[in-house]
VOGU-3710 file (C-alpha; in Angstrom, 3 decimals, decimal comma):
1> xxxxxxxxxx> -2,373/-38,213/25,075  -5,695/-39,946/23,834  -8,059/-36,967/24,496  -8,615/-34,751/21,041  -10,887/-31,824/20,013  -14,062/-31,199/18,140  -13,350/-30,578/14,388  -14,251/-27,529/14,397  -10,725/-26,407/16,335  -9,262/-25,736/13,671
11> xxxxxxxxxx> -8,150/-21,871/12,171  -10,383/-22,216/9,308  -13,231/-22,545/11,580  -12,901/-18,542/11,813  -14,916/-18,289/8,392  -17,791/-18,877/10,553  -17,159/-16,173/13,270  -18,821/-12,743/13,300  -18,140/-9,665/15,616  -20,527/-10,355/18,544
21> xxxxxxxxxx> -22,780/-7,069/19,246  -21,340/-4,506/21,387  -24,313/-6,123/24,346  -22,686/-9,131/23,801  -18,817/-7,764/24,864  -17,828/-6,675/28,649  -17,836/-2,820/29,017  -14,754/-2,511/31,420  -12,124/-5,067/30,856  -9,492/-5,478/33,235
31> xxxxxxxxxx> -6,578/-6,687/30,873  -3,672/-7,814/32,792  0,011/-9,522/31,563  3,251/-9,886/33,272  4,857/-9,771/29,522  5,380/-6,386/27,733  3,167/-4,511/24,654  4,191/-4,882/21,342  8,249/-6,557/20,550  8,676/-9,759/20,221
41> xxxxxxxxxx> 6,722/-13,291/21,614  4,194/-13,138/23,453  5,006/-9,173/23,829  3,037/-9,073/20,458  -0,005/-11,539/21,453  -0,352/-9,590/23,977  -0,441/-6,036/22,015  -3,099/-7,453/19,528  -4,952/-9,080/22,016  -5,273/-5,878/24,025
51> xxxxxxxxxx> -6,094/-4,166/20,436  -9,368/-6,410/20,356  -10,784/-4,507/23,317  -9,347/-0,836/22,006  -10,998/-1,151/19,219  -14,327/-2,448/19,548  -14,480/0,444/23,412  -14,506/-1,784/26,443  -11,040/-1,710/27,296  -10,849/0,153/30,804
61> xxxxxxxxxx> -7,152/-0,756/31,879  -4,553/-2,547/30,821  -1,777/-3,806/33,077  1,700/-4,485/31,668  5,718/-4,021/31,628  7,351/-2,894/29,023  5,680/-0,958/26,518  7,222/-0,762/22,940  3,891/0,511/20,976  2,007/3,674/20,092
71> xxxxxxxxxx> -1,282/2,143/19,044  -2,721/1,453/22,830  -3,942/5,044/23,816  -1,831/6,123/26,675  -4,941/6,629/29,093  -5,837/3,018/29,183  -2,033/2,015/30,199  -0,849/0,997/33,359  2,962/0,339/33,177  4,496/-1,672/36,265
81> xxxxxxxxxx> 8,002/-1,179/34,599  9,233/0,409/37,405  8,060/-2,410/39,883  10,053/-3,154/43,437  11,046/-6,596/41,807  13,638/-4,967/39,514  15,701/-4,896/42,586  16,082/-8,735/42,292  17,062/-9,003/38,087  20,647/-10,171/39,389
91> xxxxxxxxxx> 19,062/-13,217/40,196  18,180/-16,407/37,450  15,843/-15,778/34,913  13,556/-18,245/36,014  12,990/-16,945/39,616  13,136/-12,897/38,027  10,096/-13,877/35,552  8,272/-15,607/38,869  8,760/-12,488/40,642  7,402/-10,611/38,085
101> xxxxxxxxxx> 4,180/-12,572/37,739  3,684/-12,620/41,491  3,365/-8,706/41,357  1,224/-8,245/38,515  -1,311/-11,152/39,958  -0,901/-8,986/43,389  -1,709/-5,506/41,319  -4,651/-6,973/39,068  -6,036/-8,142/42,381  -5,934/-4,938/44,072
111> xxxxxxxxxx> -7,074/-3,210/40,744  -10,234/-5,619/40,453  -11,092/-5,102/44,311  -11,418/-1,139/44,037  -13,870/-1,771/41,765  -15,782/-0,512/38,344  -14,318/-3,476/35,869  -16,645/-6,275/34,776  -14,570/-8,382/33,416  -10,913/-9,771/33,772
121> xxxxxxxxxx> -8,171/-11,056/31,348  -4,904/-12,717/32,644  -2,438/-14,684/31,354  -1,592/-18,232/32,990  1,184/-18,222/35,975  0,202/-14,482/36,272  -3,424/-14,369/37,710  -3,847/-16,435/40,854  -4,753/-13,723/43,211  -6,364/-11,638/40,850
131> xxxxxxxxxx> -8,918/-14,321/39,864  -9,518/-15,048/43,029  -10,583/-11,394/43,245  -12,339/-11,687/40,210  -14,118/-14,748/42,154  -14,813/-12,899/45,051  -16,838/-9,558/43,150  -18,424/-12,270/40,264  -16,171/-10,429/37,540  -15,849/-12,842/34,168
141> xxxxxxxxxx> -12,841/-13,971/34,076  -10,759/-15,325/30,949  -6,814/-16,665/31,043  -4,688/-16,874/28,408  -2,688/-20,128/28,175  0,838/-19,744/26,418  1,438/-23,515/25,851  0,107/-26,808/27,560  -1,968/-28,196/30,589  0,951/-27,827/33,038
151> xxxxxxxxxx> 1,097/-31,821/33,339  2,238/-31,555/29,908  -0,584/-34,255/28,786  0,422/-36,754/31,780  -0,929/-38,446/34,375  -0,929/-36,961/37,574  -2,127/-37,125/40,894  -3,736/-34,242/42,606  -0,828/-33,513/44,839  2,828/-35,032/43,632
161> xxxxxxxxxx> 4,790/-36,497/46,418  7,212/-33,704/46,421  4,319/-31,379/46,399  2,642/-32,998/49,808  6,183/-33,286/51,057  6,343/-29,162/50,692  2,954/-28,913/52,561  3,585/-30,814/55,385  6,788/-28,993/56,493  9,516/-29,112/54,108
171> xxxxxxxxxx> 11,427/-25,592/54,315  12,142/-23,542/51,433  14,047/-20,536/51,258  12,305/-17,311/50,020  13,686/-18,164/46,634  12,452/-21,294/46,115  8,778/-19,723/47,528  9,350/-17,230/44,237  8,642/-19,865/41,794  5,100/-20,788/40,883
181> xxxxxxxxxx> 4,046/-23,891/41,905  1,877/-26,667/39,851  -0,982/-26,315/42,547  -0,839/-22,862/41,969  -1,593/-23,298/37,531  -4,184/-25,821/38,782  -6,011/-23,493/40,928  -5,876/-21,177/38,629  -7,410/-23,454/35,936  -10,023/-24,124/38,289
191> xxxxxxxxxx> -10,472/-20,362/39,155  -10,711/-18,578/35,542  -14,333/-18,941/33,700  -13,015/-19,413/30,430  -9,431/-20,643/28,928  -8,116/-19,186/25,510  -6,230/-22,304/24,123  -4,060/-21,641/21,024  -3,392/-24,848/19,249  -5,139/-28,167/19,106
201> xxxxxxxxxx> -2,195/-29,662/20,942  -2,415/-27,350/23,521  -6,203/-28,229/24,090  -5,990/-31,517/24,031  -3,541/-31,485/27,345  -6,235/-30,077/29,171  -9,002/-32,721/27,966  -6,241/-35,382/29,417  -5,984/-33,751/32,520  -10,164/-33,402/32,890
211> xxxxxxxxxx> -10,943/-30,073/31,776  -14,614/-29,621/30,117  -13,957/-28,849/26,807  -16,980/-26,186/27,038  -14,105/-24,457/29,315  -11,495/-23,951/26,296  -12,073/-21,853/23,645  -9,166/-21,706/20,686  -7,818/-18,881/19,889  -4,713/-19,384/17,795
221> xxxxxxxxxx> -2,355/-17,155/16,997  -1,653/-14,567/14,307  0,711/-12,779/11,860  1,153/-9,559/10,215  0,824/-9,714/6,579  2,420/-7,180/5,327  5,764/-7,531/7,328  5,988/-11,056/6,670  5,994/-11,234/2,363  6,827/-14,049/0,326
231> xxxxxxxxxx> 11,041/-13,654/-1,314  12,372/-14,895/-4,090  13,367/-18,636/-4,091  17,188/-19,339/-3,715  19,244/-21,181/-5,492  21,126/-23,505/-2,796  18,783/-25,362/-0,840  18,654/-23,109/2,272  17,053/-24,618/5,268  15,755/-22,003/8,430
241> xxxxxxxxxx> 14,877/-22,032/11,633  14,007/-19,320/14,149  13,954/-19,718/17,626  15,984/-20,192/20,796  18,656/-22,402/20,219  17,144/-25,267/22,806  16,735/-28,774/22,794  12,820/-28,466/23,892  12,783/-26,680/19,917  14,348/-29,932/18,710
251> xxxxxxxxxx> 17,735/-27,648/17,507  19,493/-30,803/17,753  17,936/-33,144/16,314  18,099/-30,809/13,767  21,903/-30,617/13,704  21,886/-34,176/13,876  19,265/-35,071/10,680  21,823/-32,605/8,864  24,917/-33,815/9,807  23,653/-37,089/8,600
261> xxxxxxxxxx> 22,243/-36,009/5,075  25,282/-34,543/3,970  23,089/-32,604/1,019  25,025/-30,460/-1,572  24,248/-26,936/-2,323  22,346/-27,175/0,902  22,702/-24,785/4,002  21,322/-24,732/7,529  20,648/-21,643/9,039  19,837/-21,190/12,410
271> xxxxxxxxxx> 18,229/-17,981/14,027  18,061/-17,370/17,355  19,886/-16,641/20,629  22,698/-19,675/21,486  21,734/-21,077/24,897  24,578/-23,370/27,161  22,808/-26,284/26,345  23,299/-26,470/22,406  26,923/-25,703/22,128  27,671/-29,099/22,479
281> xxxxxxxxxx> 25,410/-30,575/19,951  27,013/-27,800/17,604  30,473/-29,019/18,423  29,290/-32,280/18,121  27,215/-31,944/14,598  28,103/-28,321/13,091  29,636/-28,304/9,647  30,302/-25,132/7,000  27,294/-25,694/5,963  25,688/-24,542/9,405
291> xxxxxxxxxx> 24,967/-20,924/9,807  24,409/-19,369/13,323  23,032/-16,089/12,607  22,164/-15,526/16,287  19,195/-12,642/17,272  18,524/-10,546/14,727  15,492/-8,230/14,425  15,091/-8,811/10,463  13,819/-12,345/10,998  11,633/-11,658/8,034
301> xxxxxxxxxx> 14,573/-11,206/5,801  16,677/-14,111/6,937  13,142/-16,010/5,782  12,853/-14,263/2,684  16,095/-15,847/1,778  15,278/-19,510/2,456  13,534/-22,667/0,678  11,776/-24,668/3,651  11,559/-23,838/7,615  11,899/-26,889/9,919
311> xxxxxxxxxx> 10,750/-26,488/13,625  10,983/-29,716/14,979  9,599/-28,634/18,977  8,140/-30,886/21,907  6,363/-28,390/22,847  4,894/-25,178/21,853  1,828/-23,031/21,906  1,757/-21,592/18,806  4,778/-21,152/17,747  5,489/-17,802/16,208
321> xxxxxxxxxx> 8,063/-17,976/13,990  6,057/-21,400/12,147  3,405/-18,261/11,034  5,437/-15,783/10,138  7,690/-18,685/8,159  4,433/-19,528/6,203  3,523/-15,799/5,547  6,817/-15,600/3,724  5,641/-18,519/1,467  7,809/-20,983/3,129
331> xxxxxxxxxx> 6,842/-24,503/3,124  7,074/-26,210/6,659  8,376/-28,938/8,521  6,999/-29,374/11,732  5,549/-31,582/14,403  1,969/-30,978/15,592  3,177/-29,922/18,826  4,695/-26,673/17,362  0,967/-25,687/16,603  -1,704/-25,057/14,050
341> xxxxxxxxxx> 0,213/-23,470/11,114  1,183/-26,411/9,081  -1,489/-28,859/6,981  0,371/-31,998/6,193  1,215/-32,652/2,101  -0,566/-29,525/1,915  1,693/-26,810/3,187  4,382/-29,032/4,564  5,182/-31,678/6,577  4,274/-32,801/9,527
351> xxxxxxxxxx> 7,018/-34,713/11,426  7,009/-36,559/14,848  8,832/-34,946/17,656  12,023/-36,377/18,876  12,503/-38,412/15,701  15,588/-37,837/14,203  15,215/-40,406/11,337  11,783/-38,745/10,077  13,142/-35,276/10,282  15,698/-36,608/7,855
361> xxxxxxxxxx> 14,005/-38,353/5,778  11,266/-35,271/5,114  14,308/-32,705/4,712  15,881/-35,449/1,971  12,588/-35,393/0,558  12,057/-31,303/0,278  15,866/-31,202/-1,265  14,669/-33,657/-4,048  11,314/-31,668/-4,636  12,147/-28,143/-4,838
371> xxxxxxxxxx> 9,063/-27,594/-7,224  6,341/-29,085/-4,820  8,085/-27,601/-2,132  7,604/-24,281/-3,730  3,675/-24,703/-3,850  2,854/-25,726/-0,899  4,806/-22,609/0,351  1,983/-20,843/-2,039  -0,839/-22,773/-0,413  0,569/-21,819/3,378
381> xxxxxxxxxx> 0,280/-17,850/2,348  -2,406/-18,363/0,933  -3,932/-19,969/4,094  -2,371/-17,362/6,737  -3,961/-14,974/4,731  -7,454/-16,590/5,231  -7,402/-17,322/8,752  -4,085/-16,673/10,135  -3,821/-13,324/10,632  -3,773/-10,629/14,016
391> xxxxxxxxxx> -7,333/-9,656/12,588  -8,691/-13,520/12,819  -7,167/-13,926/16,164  -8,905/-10,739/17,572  -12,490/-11,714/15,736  -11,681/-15,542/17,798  -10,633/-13,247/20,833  -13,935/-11,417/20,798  -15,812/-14,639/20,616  -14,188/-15,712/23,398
401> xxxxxxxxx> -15,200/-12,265/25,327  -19,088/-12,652/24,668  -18,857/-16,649/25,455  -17,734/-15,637/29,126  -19,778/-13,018/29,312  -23,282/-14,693/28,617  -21,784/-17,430/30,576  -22,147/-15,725/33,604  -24,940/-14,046/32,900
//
């Protein structure tokens, strides 16, 4: 993956953002998600992102599941909770989400063709047929991207052979017809006016696979400030992660890089739900010194306790729980593809993914300088605080609005 950004993509870049003029902004948004309001993941980006328009009065409707928040007025909610697809959650997660963003892409659509919106926000895998709607009536159109390009920062051809095979008369059951389809992300790339990126990473997956840079705009992520507080150091040298227990997340490599350290007065704990996949590697590398805490909805506590968080992911957005680690005043270790929250020898490490031997060696390193450790843990609250939080990621959302708009006009 050659391609990279302009400088400027960067969170501190927000110091140079101001709240465009009300002119500037739509004045009937269309904000559409297959995810819930307010929770957890991408449940929250969506709540604050919907905030951005609430607050600054061009918010007309906002389309969503479940809704676990009181700070969205209830006349600008549109809750498809009670949707026909519910009648197919017995079947696999990944086919029940597809379903899901099938129907809000089919509601947004109808939505945007009665009329009276002038200007649409969706969230990749969730929009097709609404922008092509959006297309159709020359709404502004924006889509939110959650990770990468989806050719991952590949190579690809137009059309795989698998996906010509499919078009020229391969069957495939109902099911299979469920899941969205590559040529279905690309369209909708091609479709949406404007692309909210939220890491570097992320962008630079879409400058491999061709995309005009003056299509992305970078958005980032956020945390809340006041939840997520610095703790009091411990003792042992405790070691945390938070997030699903996958290998994609790197969990273990983790497990491995521990198992091999053997550090004393050390612990590993490990937040998050368990999934099939990792119970081997936990069999394989778990010790006493490994703690599986499991889900827990005091993830800020569990942080508060600890002395360094490690998220050594493939692939990531933004990754949440790097943010809200760094709020607490933890120092991280990281690879760039878990986002934008760590500054290497500044307010962590940065760490190569799928590299077991450099994972160890930085986590040797942190156990043998707890005092450094400890301020660059300073220097990454310090840093959330200046650009990192829900309030910069709105002011970089709002940007984003009036680019799209004066695009099209």
């Amino acid at each position: 993956m050659s391609a990279s950004v302009a400088n400027d993509w960067k969170p501190e870049a927000v110091a140079g953002l101001t709240v465009p003029e009300a002119g500037a902004l739509p004045k009937s948004l269309l904000y559409a998600t297959s995810s819930g309001l307010g929770g957890t993941g991408l449940n929250t980006t969506s709540l604050e992102g919907v905030m951005a328009s609430v607050e600054n009065g061009f918010l007309k409707r906002v389309m969503h599941f479940e809704n676990d928040q009181k700070r969205v007025p209830a006349k600008y909610l549109k809750s498809l909770n009670w949707h026909p697809v519910r009648a197919l959650s017995y079947l696999e997660s990944q086919r029940y989400y597809a379903a899901k963003k099938r129907y809000v892409s089919w509601k947004a659509g109808q939505e945007l063709e009665r009329g009276g919106y002038d200007c649409f926000h969706g969230w990749s895998g969730d929009c097709f047929r609404a922008l092509i709607e959006a297309r159709k009536r020359d709404v502004p159109s924006l889509m939110d991207i959650p990770t990468w390009h989806r050719n991952k920062g590949k190579t690809k051809s137009g059309e795989t052979r698998s996906e010509r095979e499919m078009r020229l008369g391969k069957k495939r059951s109902w099911l299979e017809r469920l899941e969205i389809s590559r040529l279905e992300m690309l369209a909708e790339y091609d479709l949406a006016d404007l692309i909210l990126v939220p890491s570097r990473k992320s962008a630079e997956t879409f400058l491999a696979a061709g995309v005009s840079e003056q299509k992305l705009h970078y958005v980032a992520r956020g945390v809340d400030v006041e939840r997520y507080r610095p703790g009091v150091a411990p003792e042992v040298f405790r070691v945390c992660f938070v997030g699903a227990l996958i290998e994609r997340k790197g969990v273990h490599l983790l497990l491995e890089a521990w198992h091999k350290l053997g550090l004393k007065d050390a612990e590993l704990v490990l937040v998050g739900t368990v999934h099939g996949e990792m119970k081997k590697h936990l069999e394989s590398w778990g010790t006493e010194t490994v703690k599986v805490v499991g889900f827990t909805p005091n993830v800020q506590e569990e942080l508060r306790r600890s002395a360094v968080f490690v998220f050594p992911s493939e692939c990531e957005g933004f990754a949440k729980s790097t943010l809200e680690a760094a709020a607490c005043g933890l120092p991280l270790i990281a690879t760039e593809e878990s986002g934008d929250a760590v500054v290497d020898g500044e307010t962590g490490r940065v760490i190569p993914a799928n590299d077991v031997e450099a994972l160890a060696a930085a986590l040797e390193w942190a156990a043998g300088n707890r005092d450094a450790l400890a301020e660059m843990g300073r220097r990454g609250r310090e840093r959330v605080e200046r650009c990192l939080t829900w309030d910069h990621y709105r002011l970089r959302l709002l940007n984003g609005y009036a680019k799209v708009m004066g695009g099209r006009s």
